[in-house]
VOVEX-939832 format. One record per residue (C-alpha): chain; x negated, z, y; residue in three letters. Coordinates in nm, 4 decimals. Each point is the difference from the previous one (the first is absolute). Example, Ala and Ser with C-alpha at 12.3 -4.5 7.8 and 13.67 -1.06 7.14 Angstrom:
REM residues 2
<atom><rotor>A</rotor><c1>-1.2300</c1><c3>0.7800</c3><c2>-0.4500</c2><marti>Ala</marti></atom>
<atom><rotor>A</rotor><c1>-0.1370</c1><c3>-0.0660</c3><c2>0.3440</c2><marti>Ser</marti></atom>
***
This chain:
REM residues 41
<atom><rotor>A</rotor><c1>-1.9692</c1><c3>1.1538</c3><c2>-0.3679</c2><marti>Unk</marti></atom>
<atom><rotor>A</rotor><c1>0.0741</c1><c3>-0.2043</c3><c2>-0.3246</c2><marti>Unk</marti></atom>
<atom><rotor>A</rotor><c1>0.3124</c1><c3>0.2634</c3><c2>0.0123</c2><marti>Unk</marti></atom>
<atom><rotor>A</rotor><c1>0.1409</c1><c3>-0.1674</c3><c2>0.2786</c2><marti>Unk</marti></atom>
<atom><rotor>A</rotor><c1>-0.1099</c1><c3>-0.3593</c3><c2>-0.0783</c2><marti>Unk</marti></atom>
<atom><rotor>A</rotor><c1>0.1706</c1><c3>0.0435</c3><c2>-0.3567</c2><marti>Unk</marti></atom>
<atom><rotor>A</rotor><c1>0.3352</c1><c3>0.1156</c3><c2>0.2505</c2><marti>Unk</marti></atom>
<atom><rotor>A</rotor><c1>-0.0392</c1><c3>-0.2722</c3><c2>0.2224</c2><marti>Unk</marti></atom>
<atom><rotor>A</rotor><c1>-0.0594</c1><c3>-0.2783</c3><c2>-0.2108</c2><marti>Unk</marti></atom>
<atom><rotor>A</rotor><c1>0.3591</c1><c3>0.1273</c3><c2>-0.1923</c2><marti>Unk</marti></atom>
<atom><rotor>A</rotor><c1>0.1657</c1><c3>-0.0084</c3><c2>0.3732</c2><marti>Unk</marti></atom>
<atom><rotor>A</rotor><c1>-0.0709</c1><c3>-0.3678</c3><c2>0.0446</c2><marti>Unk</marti></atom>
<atom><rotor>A</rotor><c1>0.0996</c1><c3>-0.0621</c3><c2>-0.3547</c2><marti>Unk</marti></atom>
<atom><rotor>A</rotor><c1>0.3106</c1><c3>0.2011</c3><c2>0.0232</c2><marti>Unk</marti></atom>
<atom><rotor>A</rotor><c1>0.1221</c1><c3>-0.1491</c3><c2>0.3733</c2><marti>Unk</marti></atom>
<atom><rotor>A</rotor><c1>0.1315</c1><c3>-0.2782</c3><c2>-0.1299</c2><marti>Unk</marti></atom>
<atom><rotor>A</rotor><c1>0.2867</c1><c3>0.1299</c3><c2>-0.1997</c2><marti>Unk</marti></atom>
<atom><rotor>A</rotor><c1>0.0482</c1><c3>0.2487</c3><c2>0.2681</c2><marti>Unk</marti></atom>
<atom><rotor>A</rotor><c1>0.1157</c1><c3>-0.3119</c3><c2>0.2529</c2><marti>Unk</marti></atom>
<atom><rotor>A</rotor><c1>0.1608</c1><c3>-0.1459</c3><c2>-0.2997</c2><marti>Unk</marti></atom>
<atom><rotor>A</rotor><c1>0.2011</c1><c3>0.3445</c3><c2>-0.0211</c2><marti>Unk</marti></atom>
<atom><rotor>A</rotor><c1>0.0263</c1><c3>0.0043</c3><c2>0.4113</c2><marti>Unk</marti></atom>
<atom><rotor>A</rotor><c1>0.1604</c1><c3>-0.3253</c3><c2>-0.0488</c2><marti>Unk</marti></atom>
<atom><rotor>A</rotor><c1>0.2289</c1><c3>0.0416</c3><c2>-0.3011</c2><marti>Unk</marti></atom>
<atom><rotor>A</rotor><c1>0.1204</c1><c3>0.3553</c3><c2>0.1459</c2><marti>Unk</marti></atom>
<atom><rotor>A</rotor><c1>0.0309</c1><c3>-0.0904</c3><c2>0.3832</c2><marti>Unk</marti></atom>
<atom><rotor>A</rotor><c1>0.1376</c1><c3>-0.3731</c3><c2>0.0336</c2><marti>Unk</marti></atom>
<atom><rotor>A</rotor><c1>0.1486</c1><c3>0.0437</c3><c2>0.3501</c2><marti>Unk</marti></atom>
<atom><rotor>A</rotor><c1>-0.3425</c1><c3>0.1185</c3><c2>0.0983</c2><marti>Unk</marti></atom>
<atom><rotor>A</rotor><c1>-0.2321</c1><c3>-0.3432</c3><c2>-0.1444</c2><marti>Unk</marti></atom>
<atom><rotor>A</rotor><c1>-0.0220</c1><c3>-0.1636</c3><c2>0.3620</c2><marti>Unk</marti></atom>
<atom><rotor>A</rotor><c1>-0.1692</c1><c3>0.3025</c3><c2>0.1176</c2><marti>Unk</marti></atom>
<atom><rotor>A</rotor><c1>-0.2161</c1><c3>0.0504</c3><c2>-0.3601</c2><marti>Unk</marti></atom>
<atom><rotor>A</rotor><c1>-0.1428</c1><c3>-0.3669</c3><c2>0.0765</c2><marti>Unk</marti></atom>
<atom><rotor>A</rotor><c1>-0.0879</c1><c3>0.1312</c3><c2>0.3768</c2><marti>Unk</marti></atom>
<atom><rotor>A</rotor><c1>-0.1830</c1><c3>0.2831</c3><c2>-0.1500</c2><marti>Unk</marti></atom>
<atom><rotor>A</rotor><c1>-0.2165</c1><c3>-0.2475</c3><c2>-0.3018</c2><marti>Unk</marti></atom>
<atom><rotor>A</rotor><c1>-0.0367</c1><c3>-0.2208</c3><c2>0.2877</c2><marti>Unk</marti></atom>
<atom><rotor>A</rotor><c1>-0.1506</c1><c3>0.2416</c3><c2>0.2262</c2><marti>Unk</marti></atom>
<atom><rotor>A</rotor><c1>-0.2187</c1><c3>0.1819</c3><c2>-0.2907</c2><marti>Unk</marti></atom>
<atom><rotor>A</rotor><c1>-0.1153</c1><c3>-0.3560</c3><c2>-0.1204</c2><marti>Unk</marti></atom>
***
């Protein structure tokens, strides 16, 4: 269990910079990113 909360607490810290990389990699695409932070917020 602490196994997975160790993994898990890294995800939240590390999905950040993975929109920031979404972002930075796929312009074209950042109406539809802010649909899909919109509808996970």
């Amino acid at each position: 269990m602490e196994f997975i909360m160790d993994h898990l607490t890294l995800l939240i810290l590390l999905l950040p910079a993975v929109f920031a990389a979404i972002v930075l990699l796929l312009p074209r695409g950042q109406d539809n990113l802010i649909r899909w932070v919109a509808f996970v917020l």
